[in-house]
C-alpha positions in Angstrom: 87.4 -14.9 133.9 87.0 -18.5 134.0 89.0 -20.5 136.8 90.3 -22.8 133.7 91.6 -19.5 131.9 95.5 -20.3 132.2 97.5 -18.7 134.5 101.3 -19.0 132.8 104.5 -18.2 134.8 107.3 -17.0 132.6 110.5 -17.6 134.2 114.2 -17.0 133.6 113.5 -12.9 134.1 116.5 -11.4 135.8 115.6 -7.9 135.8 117.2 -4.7 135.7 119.0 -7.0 132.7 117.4 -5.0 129.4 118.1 -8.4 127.3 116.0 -10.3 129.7 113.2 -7.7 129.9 112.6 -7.8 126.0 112.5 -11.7 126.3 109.5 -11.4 128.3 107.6 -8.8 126.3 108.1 -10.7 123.4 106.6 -13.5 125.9 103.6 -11.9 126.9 102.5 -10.2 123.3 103.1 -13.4 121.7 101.2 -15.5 123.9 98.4 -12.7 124.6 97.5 -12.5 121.1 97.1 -16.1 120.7 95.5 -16.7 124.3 93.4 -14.1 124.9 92.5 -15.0 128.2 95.5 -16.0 129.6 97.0 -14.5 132.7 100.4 -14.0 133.1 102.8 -14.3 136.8 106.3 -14.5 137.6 108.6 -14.8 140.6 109.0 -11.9 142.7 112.2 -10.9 141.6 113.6 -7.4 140.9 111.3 -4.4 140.7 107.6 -5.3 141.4 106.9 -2.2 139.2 108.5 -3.4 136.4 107.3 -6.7 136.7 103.6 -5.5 136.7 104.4 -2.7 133.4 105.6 -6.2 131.6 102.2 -8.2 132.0 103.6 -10.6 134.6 103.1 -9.3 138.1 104.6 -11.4 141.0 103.2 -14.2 142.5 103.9 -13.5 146.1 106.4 -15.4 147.9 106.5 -17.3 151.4 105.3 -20.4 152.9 102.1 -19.5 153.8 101.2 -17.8 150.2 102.6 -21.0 148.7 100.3 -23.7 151.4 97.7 -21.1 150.1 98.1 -22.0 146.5 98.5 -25.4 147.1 95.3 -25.6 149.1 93.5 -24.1 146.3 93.1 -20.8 147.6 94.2 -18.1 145.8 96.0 -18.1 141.9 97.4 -21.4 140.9 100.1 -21.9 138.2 98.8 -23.8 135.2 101.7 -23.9 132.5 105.6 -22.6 132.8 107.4 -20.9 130.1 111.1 -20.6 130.9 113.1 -17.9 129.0 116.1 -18.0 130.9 118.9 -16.8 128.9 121.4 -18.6 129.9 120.4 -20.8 133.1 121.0 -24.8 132.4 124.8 -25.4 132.1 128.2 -26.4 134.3 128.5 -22.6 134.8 125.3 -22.8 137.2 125.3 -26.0 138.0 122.7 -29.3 139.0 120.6 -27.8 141.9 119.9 -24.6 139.8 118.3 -27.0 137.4 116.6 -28.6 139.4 115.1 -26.1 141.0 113.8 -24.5 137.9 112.5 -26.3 134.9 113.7 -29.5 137.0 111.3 -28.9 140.1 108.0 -27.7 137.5 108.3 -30.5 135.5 108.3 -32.7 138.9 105.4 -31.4 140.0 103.7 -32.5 136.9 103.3 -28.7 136.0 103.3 -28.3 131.9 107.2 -26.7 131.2 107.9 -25.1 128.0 112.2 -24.2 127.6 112.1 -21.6 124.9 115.1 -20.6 123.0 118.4 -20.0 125.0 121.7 -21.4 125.2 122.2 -24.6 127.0 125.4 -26.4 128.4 127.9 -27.8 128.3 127.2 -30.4 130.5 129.8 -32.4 132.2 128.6 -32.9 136.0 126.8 -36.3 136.1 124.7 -34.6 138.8 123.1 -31.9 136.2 123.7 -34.7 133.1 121.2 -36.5 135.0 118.9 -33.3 135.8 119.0 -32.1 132.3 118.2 -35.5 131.0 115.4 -35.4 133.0 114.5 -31.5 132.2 114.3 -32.5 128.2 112.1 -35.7 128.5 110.0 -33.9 130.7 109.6 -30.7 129.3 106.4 -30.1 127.1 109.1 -28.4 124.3 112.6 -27.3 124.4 114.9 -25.5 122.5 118.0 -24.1 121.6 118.7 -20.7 120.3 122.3 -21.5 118.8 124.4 -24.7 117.4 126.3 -25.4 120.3 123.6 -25.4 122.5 121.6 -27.8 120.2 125.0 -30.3 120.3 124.9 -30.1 124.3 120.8 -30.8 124.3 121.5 -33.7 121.8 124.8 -35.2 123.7 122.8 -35.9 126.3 121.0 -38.8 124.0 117.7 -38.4 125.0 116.6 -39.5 121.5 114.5 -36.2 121.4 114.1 -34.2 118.5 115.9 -30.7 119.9 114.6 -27.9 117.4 116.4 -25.0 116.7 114.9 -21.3 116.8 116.2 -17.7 116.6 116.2 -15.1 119.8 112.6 -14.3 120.7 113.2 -10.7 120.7 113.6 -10.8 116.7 110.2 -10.9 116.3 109.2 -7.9 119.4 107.3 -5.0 117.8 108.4 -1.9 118.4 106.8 0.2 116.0 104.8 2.2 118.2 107.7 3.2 120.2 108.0 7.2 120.4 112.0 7.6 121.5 114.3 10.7 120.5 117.0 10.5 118.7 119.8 12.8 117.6 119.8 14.5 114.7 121.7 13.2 111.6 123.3 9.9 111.3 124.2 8.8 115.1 126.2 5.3 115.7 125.1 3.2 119.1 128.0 2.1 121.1 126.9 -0.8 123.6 129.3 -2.4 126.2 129.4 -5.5 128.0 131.1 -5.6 131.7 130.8 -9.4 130.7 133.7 -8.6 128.1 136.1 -8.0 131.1 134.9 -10.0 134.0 134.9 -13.6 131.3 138.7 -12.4 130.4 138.3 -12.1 127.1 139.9 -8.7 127.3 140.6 -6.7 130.2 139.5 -3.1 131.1 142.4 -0.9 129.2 141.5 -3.2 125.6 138.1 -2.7 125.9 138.5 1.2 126.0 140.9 1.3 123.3 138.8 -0.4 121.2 136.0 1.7 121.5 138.0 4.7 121.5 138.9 3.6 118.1 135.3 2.5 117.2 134.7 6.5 118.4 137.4 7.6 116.2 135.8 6.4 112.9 132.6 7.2 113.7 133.2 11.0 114.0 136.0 10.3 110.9 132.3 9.5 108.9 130.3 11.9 110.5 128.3 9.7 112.6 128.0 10.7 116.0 129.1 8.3 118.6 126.5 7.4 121.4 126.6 5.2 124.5 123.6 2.8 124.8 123.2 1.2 128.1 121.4 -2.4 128.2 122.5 -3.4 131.7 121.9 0.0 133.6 124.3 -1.0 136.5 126.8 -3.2 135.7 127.7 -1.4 132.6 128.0 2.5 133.6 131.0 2.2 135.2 133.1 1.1 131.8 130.5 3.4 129.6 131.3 6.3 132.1 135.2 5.8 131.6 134.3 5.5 127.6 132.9 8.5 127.8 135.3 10.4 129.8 138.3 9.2 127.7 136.6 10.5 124.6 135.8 13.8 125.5 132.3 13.6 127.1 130.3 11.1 124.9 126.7 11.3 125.4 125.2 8.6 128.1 121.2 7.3 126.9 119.4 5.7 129.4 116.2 4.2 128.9 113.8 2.5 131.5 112.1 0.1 129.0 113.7 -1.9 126.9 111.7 -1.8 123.8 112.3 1.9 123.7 116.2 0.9 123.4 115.5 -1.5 120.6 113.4 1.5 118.9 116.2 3.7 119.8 118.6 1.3 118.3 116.8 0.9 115.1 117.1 4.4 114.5 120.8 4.2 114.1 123.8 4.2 111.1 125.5 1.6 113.2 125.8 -0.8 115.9 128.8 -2.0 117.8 127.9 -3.8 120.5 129.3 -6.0 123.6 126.0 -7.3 124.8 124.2 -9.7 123.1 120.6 -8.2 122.8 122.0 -5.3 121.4 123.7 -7.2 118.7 119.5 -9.0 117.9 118.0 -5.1 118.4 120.0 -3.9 115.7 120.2 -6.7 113.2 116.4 -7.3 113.8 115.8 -3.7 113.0 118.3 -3.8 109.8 120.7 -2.1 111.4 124.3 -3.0 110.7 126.0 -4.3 113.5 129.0 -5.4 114.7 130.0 -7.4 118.0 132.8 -7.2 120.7 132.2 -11.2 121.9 133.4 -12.6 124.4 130.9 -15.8 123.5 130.0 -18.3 120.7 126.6 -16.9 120.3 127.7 -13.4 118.6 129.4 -14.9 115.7 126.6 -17.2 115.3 124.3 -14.5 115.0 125.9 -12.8 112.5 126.5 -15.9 110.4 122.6 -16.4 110.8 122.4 -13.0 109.3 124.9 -13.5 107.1 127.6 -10.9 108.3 130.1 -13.7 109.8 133.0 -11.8 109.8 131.6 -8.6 111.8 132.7 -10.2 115.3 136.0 -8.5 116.7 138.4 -11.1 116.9 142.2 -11.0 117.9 142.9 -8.7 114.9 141.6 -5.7 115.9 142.8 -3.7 113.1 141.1 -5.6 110.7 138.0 -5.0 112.6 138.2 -1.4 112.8 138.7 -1.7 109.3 135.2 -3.2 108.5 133.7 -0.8 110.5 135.2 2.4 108.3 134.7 0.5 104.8 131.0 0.5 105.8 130.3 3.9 106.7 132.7 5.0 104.1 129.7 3.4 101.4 126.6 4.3 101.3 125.9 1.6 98.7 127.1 -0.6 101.3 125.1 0.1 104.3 122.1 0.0 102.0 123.0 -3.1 100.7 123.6 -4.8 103.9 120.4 -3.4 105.3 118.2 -4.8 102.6 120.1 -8.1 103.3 119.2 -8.1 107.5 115.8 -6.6 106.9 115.4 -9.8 104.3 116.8 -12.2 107.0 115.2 -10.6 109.9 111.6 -11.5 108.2 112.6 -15.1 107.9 113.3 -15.4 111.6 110.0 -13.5 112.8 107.9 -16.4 110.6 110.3 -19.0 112.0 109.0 -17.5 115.2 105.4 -17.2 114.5 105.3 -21.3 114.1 106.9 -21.5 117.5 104.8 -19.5 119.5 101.9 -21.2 117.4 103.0 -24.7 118.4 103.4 -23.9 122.3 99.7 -22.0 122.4 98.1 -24.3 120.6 99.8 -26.8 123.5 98.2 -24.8 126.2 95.0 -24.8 125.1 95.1 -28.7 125.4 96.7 -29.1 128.8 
Protein backbone atom coordinates (compact mmCIF):
# COMPACT_ATOMS: atom_id res chain seq x y z
CA UNK A 1 0.00 0.00 0.00
CA UNK A 2 1.28 3.20 -1.12
CA UNK A 3 2.19 5.92 1.64
CA UNK A 4 -0.15 8.36 -0.59
CA UNK A 5 -3.11 5.72 -0.23
CA UNK A 6 -5.49 7.91 2.12
CA UNK A 7 -5.78 7.26 5.43
CA UNK A 8 -9.54 8.83 6.38
CA UNK A 9 -10.76 9.41 10.00
CA UNK A 10 -14.43 9.20 10.31
CA UNK A 11 -15.58 11.00 13.32
CA UNK A 12 -18.72 11.75 15.18
CA UNK A 13 -18.89 7.77 16.30
CA UNK A 14 -20.31 7.57 19.75
CA UNK A 15 -20.53 3.97 20.23
CA UNK A 16 -22.56 1.61 22.03
CA UNK A 17 -25.23 4.21 20.22
CA UNK A 18 -26.78 1.60 17.29
CA UNK A 19 -27.74 4.91 15.17
CA UNK A 20 -24.23 6.03 15.16
CA UNK A 21 -22.74 2.61 14.38
CA UNK A 22 -24.84 2.28 11.12
CA UNK A 23 -23.58 5.84 10.17
CA UNK A 24 -20.22 4.54 9.96
CA UNK A 25 -20.81 1.42 8.06
CA UNK A 26 -22.63 3.17 5.59
CA UNK A 27 -19.22 5.31 5.81
CA UNK A 28 -16.83 2.86 5.28
CA UNK A 29 -18.82 0.69 2.37
CA UNK A 30 -19.52 3.73 0.58
CA UNK A 31 -16.21 5.15 0.53
CA UNK A 32 -14.48 1.53 0.17
CA UNK A 33 -16.18 0.87 -2.96
CA UNK A 34 -15.26 4.00 -4.48
CA UNK A 35 -11.62 4.19 -2.87
CA UNK A 36 -10.39 1.03 -2.97
CA UNK A 37 -7.29 1.62 -1.28
CA UNK A 38 -8.28 3.79 1.32
CA UNK A 39 -7.70 3.05 4.98
CA UNK A 40 -9.96 3.93 7.48
CA UNK A 41 -9.17 5.24 11.55
CA UNK A 42 -11.10 6.74 14.18
CA UNK A 43 -10.72 8.04 17.74
CA UNK A 44 -10.26 5.57 20.39
CA UNK A 45 -13.56 5.77 21.75
CA UNK A 46 -15.91 3.03 22.96
CA UNK A 47 -15.13 -0.60 22.37
CA UNK A 48 -11.84 -1.14 20.39
CA UNK A 49 -13.52 -4.34 19.14
CA UNK A 50 -16.24 -2.79 17.65
CA UNK A 51 -14.35 -0.19 16.30
CA UNK A 52 -12.01 -2.66 14.43
CA UNK A 53 -15.46 -5.14 13.23
CA UNK A 54 -16.57 -1.53 11.55
CA UNK A 55 -13.38 -0.89 9.28
CA UNK A 56 -12.13 1.98 11.43
CA UNK A 57 -9.81 0.75 14.09
CA UNK A 58 -8.43 3.43 16.55
CA UNK A 59 -5.68 5.56 16.13
CA UNK A 60 -4.09 5.35 19.47
CA UNK A 61 -4.13 8.12 21.77
CA UNK A 62 -1.47 10.05 23.96
CA UNK A 63 1.12 12.62 23.51
CA UNK A 64 3.80 10.64 22.46
CA UNK A 65 1.63 8.57 19.70
CA UNK A 66 0.41 11.98 18.52
CA UNK A 67 4.56 13.77 18.44
CA UNK A 68 4.84 10.29 16.66
CA UNK A 69 2.43 11.12 13.89
CA UNK A 70 3.42 14.44 13.62
CA UNK A 71 7.04 13.54 13.20
CA UNK A 72 6.10 11.31 10.42
CA UNK A 73 6.40 8.17 12.14
CA UNK A 74 3.77 6.02 12.14
CA UNK A 75 -0.01 6.44 10.27
CA UNK A 76 -0.91 10.04 9.47
CA UNK A 77 -4.42 11.32 8.90
CA UNK A 78 -5.01 12.47 5.37
CA UNK A 79 -8.85 13.51 5.06
CA UNK A 80 -11.77 13.77 7.93
CA UNK A 81 -15.24 12.74 7.44
CA UNK A 82 -17.42 13.86 10.30
CA UNK A 83 -20.72 12.00 10.79
CA UNK A 84 -21.63 13.30 14.06
CA UNK A 85 -25.20 13.09 14.58
CA UNK A 86 -25.90 15.76 16.32
CA UNK A 87 -22.52 17.58 17.53
CA UNK A 88 -22.45 21.51 16.21
CA UNK A 89 -25.19 23.48 18.07
CA UNK A 90 -25.89 25.69 21.48
CA UNK A 91 -26.72 22.36 23.07
CA UNK A 92 -22.80 21.43 22.94
CA UNK A 93 -21.45 24.49 22.65
CA UNK A 94 -18.20 26.58 20.95
CA UNK A 95 -15.11 24.57 22.28
CA UNK A 96 -16.82 21.20 21.14
CA UNK A 97 -16.64 22.78 17.80
CA UNK A 98 -13.67 23.75 17.77
CA UNK A 99 -12.24 20.93 18.82
CA UNK A 100 -13.69 18.80 16.12
CA UNK A 101 -14.29 19.85 12.58
CA UNK A 102 -12.99 23.39 13.94
CA UNK A 103 -9.39 22.07 15.05
CA UNK A 104 -9.08 19.64 11.53
CA UNK A 105 -9.88 22.18 9.37
CA UNK A 106 -7.13 24.45 11.34
CA UNK A 107 -4.61 22.24 10.76
CA UNK A 108 -5.27 22.46 7.13
CA UNK A 109 -6.46 18.72 7.31
CA UNK A 110 -9.19 18.19 4.28
CA UNK A 111 -12.83 18.09 6.54
CA UNK A 112 -15.93 16.72 4.99
CA UNK A 113 -19.40 17.48 7.54
CA UNK A 114 -21.79 14.91 6.17
CA UNK A 115 -25.39 14.91 6.80
CA UNK A 116 -26.56 15.72 10.41
CA UNK A 117 -28.49 18.21 12.15
CA UNK A 118 -26.85 21.44 12.90
CA UNK A 119 -27.81 24.38 15.39
CA UNK A 120 -29.24 26.65 16.42
CA UNK A 121 -26.70 28.93 16.92
CA UNK A 122 -26.85 31.73 19.22
CA UNK A 123 -23.43 32.02 21.20
CA UNK A 124 -21.27 34.50 19.26
CA UNK A 125 -18.40 32.29 20.47
CA UNK A 126 -19.67 29.08 18.32
CA UNK A 127 -21.43 31.67 15.58
CA UNK A 128 -17.93 32.54 15.04
CA UNK A 129 -16.58 28.75 15.19
CA UNK A 130 -19.22 27.53 12.97
CA UNK A 131 -18.66 30.32 10.46
CA UNK A 132 -15.36 29.23 10.36
CA UNK A 133 -16.19 25.24 10.31
CA UNK A 134 -18.48 25.96 6.93
CA UNK A 135 -15.94 28.12 4.94
CA UNK A 136 -13.40 25.75 5.79
CA UNK A 137 -14.83 22.55 5.45
CA UNK A 138 -14.15 20.72 2.05
CA UNK A 139 -18.32 20.02 2.01
CA UNK A 140 -21.00 20.34 4.44
CA UNK A 141 -24.39 19.41 4.87
CA UNK A 142 -27.51 19.16 6.52
CA UNK A 143 -29.69 16.23 6.88
CA UNK A 144 -33.03 18.22 7.68
CA UNK A 145 -34.64 21.93 6.94
CA UNK A 146 -33.91 23.36 10.12
CA UNK A 147 -30.64 22.49 10.13
CA UNK A 148 -30.07 23.93 6.54
CA UNK A 149 -31.79 27.51 7.94
CA UNK A 150 -29.18 27.45 11.01
CA UNK A 151 -26.09 26.60 8.30
CA UNK A 152 -27.45 29.38 6.07
CA UNK A 153 -28.27 32.10 9.03
CA UNK A 154 -24.89 32.13 9.64
CA UNK A 155 -24.45 34.11 5.98
CA UNK A 156 -21.48 32.52 4.89
CA UNK A 157 -22.77 32.94 1.29
CA UNK A 158 -22.17 29.16 0.85
CA UNK A 159 -24.22 26.95 -0.98
CA UNK A 160 -25.53 24.52 2.10
CA UNK A 161 -26.87 21.30 0.21
CA UNK A 162 -29.39 19.21 1.63
CA UNK A 163 -29.16 15.27 1.84
CA UNK A 164 -31.18 12.37 3.40
CA UNK A 165 -29.67 10.08 6.50
CA UNK A 166 -26.68 8.04 5.27
CA UNK A 167 -28.01 4.91 6.63
CA UNK A 168 -30.90 5.01 3.87
CA UNK A 169 -28.79 3.80 1.50
CA UNK A 170 -26.69 0.83 4.04
CA UNK A 171 -27.21 -2.66 2.54
CA UNK A 172 -28.34 -5.05 4.48
CA UNK A 173 -29.27 -7.70 2.35
CA UNK A 174 -26.93 -10.27 3.37
CA UNK A 175 -27.94 -9.98 6.89
CA UNK A 176 -29.00 -13.58 8.32
CA UNK A 177 -31.23 -12.44 11.65
CA UNK A 178 -34.30 -14.55 13.08
CA UNK A 179 -37.33 -13.39 13.23
CA UNK A 180 -40.61 -14.57 14.73
CA UNK A 181 -42.96 -16.32 13.02
CA UNK A 182 -45.99 -14.51 11.46
CA UNK A 183 -46.50 -10.87 11.31
CA UNK A 184 -44.41 -9.30 14.44
CA UNK A 185 -44.57 -5.36 15.06
CA UNK A 186 -41.06 -3.63 16.36
CA UNK A 187 -41.52 -1.45 19.37
CA UNK A 188 -38.38 0.96 19.71
CA UNK A 189 -38.02 3.45 22.70
CA UNK A 190 -36.11 6.45 23.25
CA UNK A 191 -34.82 7.35 27.07
CA UNK A 192 -34.31 10.70 25.06
CA UNK A 193 -38.32 10.96 25.04
CA UNK A 194 -38.17 11.43 28.93
CA UNK A 195 -34.89 12.93 29.81
CA UNK A 196 -35.83 16.24 26.80
CA UNK A 197 -39.35 16.43 28.69
CA UNK A 198 -41.37 15.82 26.05
CA UNK A 199 -43.22 13.30 28.14
CA UNK A 200 -42.31 11.87 31.28
CA UNK A 201 -41.84 8.10 32.24
CA UNK A 202 -45.67 7.08 33.16
CA UNK A 203 -46.86 8.65 29.25
CA UNK A 204 -44.33 7.01 27.65
CA UNK A 205 -45.52 3.54 29.07
CA UNK A 206 -49.02 4.21 28.45
CA UNK A 207 -48.52 4.93 25.18
CA UNK A 208 -46.83 1.97 24.31
CA UNK A 209 -49.02 -0.14 26.33
CA UNK A 210 -51.61 1.11 24.01
CA UNK A 211 -49.36 0.70 20.88
CA UNK A 212 -49.20 -3.16 22.51
CA UNK A 213 -52.77 -3.27 22.81
CA UNK A 214 -53.52 -2.88 19.03
CA UNK A 215 -50.87 -4.79 17.91
CA UNK A 216 -52.12 -8.06 19.56
CA UNK A 217 -55.98 -6.59 18.68
CA UNK A 218 -54.47 -7.31 14.75
CA UNK A 219 -52.55 -10.18 15.47
CA UNK A 220 -49.25 -8.73 15.19
CA UNK A 221 -47.01 -9.65 17.91
CA UNK A 222 -45.46 -6.90 19.80
CA UNK A 223 -41.60 -6.90 20.17
CA UNK A 224 -39.02 -4.65 21.94
CA UNK A 225 -36.13 -3.56 19.65
CA UNK A 226 -33.27 -2.02 21.47
CA UNK A 227 -31.04 0.65 19.55
CA UNK A 228 -29.30 2.12 22.52
CA UNK A 229 -28.45 -1.11 24.46
CA UNK A 230 -27.97 0.80 27.88
CA UNK A 231 -29.70 3.72 28.16
CA UNK A 232 -32.92 2.27 26.82
CA UNK A 233 -33.40 -1.15 28.90
CA UNK A 234 -34.42 0.28 31.71
CA UNK A 235 -37.87 1.92 30.09
CA UNK A 236 -38.04 -1.32 27.63
CA UNK A 237 -37.68 -3.58 30.75
CA UNK A 238 -40.62 -1.74 32.58
CA UNK A 239 -42.57 -1.97 28.97
CA UNK A 240 -42.17 -5.21 29.04
CA UNK A 241 -43.06 -6.07 32.52
CA UNK A 242 -46.29 -3.88 32.36
CA UNK A 243 -47.45 -5.88 29.49
CA UNK A 244 -47.12 -9.18 30.56
CA UNK A 245 -43.50 -10.26 29.60
CA UNK A 246 -42.89 -8.77 26.09
CA UNK A 247 -40.04 -10.21 24.35
CA UNK A 248 -36.49 -8.12 24.73
CA UNK A 249 -34.16 -8.45 21.06
CA UNK A 250 -30.83 -7.51 21.49
CA UNK A 251 -28.53 -7.40 18.71
CA UNK A 252 -24.71 -6.56 18.84
CA UNK A 253 -24.47 -5.07 15.24
CA UNK A 254 -26.49 -2.74 14.03
CA UNK A 255 -27.17 -3.69 10.51
CA UNK A 256 -28.56 -6.94 11.88
CA UNK A 257 -31.30 -4.61 13.69
CA UNK A 258 -32.08 -2.72 10.49
CA UNK A 259 -32.38 -6.37 8.76
CA UNK A 260 -34.39 -7.33 11.73
CA UNK A 261 -36.43 -4.25 11.42
CA UNK A 262 -37.18 -4.77 7.83
CA UNK A 263 -38.66 -7.92 8.46
CA UNK A 264 -41.49 -6.37 10.32
CA UNK A 265 -45.57 -5.40 9.84
CA UNK A 266 -44.76 -2.29 11.78
CA UNK A 267 -42.61 0.17 13.29
CA UNK A 268 -43.24 2.53 16.23
CA UNK A 269 -40.37 4.01 17.17
CA UNK A 270 -38.77 6.67 19.76
CA UNK A 271 -35.33 6.72 18.31
CA UNK A 272 -34.56 8.19 15.29
CA UNK A 273 -32.54 5.43 13.38
CA UNK A 274 -35.24 3.20 13.91
CA UNK A 275 -37.71 5.53 12.36
CA UNK A 276 -34.79 5.55 8.76
CA UNK A 277 -34.36 1.41 9.28
CA UNK A 278 -37.89 0.90 8.84
CA UNK A 279 -38.90 3.47 6.29
CA UNK A 280 -35.69 2.61 4.36
CA UNK A 281 -36.68 -0.93 4.27
CA UNK A 282 -40.54 -0.12 3.35
CA UNK A 283 -41.61 -0.69 6.53
CA UNK A 284 -44.43 1.41 7.85
CA UNK A 285 -43.48 3.35 10.64
CA UNK A 286 -44.56 5.61 13.06
CA UNK A 287 -42.60 7.99 15.57
CA UNK A 288 -42.88 8.97 19.35
CA UNK A 289 -40.67 12.51 18.79
CA UNK A 290 -39.53 14.40 20.93
CA UNK A 291 -37.48 16.34 17.91
CA UNK A 292 -38.05 18.22 14.57
CA UNK A 293 -36.24 15.64 12.61
CA UNK A 294 -39.08 12.74 12.92
CA UNK A 295 -41.80 14.61 11.33
CA UNK A 296 -39.51 15.72 8.74
CA UNK A 297 -38.74 12.27 7.93
CA UNK A 298 -41.99 11.26 7.45
CA UNK A 299 -42.93 14.22 5.37
CA UNK A 300 -39.80 13.23 3.28
CA UNK A 301 -41.50 9.91 2.98
CA UNK A 302 -44.60 11.22 2.60
CA UNK A 303 -46.39 9.85 5.87
CA UNK A 304 -46.47 13.49 7.73
CA UNK A 305 -49.02 12.72 9.96
CA UNK A 306 -47.50 9.38 11.51
CA UNK A 307 -45.59 11.38 14.33
CA UNK A 308 -47.45 11.10 17.83
CA UNK A 309 -48.38 14.48 18.72
CA UNK A 310 -50.50 15.86 21.74
CA UNK A 311 -53.51 13.81 20.52
CA UNK A 312 -52.67 10.54 21.33
CA UNK A 313 -55.80 9.02 20.53
CA UNK A 314 -55.72 10.00 17.17
CA UNK A 315 -52.39 8.38 16.95
CA UNK A 316 -53.30 5.14 18.20
CA UNK A 317 -55.97 5.47 15.79
CA UNK A 318 -53.54 5.53 12.69
CA UNK A 319 -51.83 2.83 14.01
CA UNK A 320 -55.12 0.31 14.09
CA UNK A 321 -56.52 1.74 10.62
CA UNK A 322 -53.29 0.40 9.21
CA UNK A 323 -53.05 -2.97 10.38
CA UNK A 324 -56.72 -3.20 10.17
CA UNK A 325 -55.95 -2.98 5.87
CA UNK A 326 -54.12 -4.97 4.20
CA UNK A 327 -54.57 -2.88 1.07
CA UNK A 328 -53.16 -0.18 3.12
CA UNK A 329 -49.98 -1.51 4.39
CA UNK A 330 -49.32 -2.63 0.81
CA UNK A 331 -50.00 0.57 -0.44
CA UNK A 332 -47.94 2.52 1.80
CA UNK A 333 -45.07 0.06 1.35
CA UNK A 334 -44.93 0.48 -2.33
CA UNK A 335 -45.05 4.25 -1.59
CA UNK A 336 -41.63 4.17 1.01
CA UNK A 337 -39.99 1.45 -1.03
CA UNK A 338 -40.56 4.17 -4.14
CA UNK A 339 -39.25 6.99 -1.95
CA UNK A 340 -36.59 5.10 -0.21
CA UNK A 341 -34.86 4.51 -3.95
CA UNK A 342 -34.94 8.23 -4.53
CA UNK A 343 -32.89 8.94 -1.42
CA UNK A 344 -30.26 5.98 -1.97
CA UNK A 345 -29.45 7.82 -5.73
CA UNK A 346 -29.59 11.21 -3.93
CA UNK A 347 -26.96 9.48 -1.92
CA UNK A 348 -24.89 7.79 -4.48
CA UNK A 349 -24.10 11.56 -5.95
CA UNK A 350 -22.94 12.44 -2.52
CA UNK A 351 -20.69 9.94 -1.70
CA UNK A 352 -19.56 10.31 -5.48
CA UNK A 353 -18.79 14.05 -5.01
CA UNK A 354 -16.73 13.61 -1.66
CA UNK A 355 -14.45 10.53 -3.27
CA UNK A 356 -13.97 11.93 -6.23
CA UNK A 357 -12.68 15.06 -3.72
CA UNK A 358 -10.23 12.78 -2.11
CA UNK A 359 -8.67 11.48 -4.74
CA UNK A 360 -7.63 15.23 -5.61
CA UNK A 361 -6.40 16.32 -2.18
Amino acid sequence: MSSRDPLIKITGVWLPNKGAELMAHAAVAELSARLPKARFCSDDQGPADERAAIGMPALPRGTLAQLGRALGFGPKVSHVVDISGFAYGDFWGAAKARSRAGATIAKGVPTYLLPQAFGPFTDPALIATMKDITKGARSIAARDLVSQGHLQALGTAREIPLYPDITIGLNIANRKVAVPEGRFGCLVLNAQTVKTGSMTTEAVLALYAQVVGVMRAAKVAPVIVLHEPKADLPLSESLSAACGGLPIVQLQDARDIKAYISRSTVVVTGRFHGLVNGLATGVPSFAVSWSHKYGELLGDFGCPDFTCGSDVPSFIDRIAALLGSETEQTRLRQQLTTHAAEKKARLAQLWDTVAADIQRT
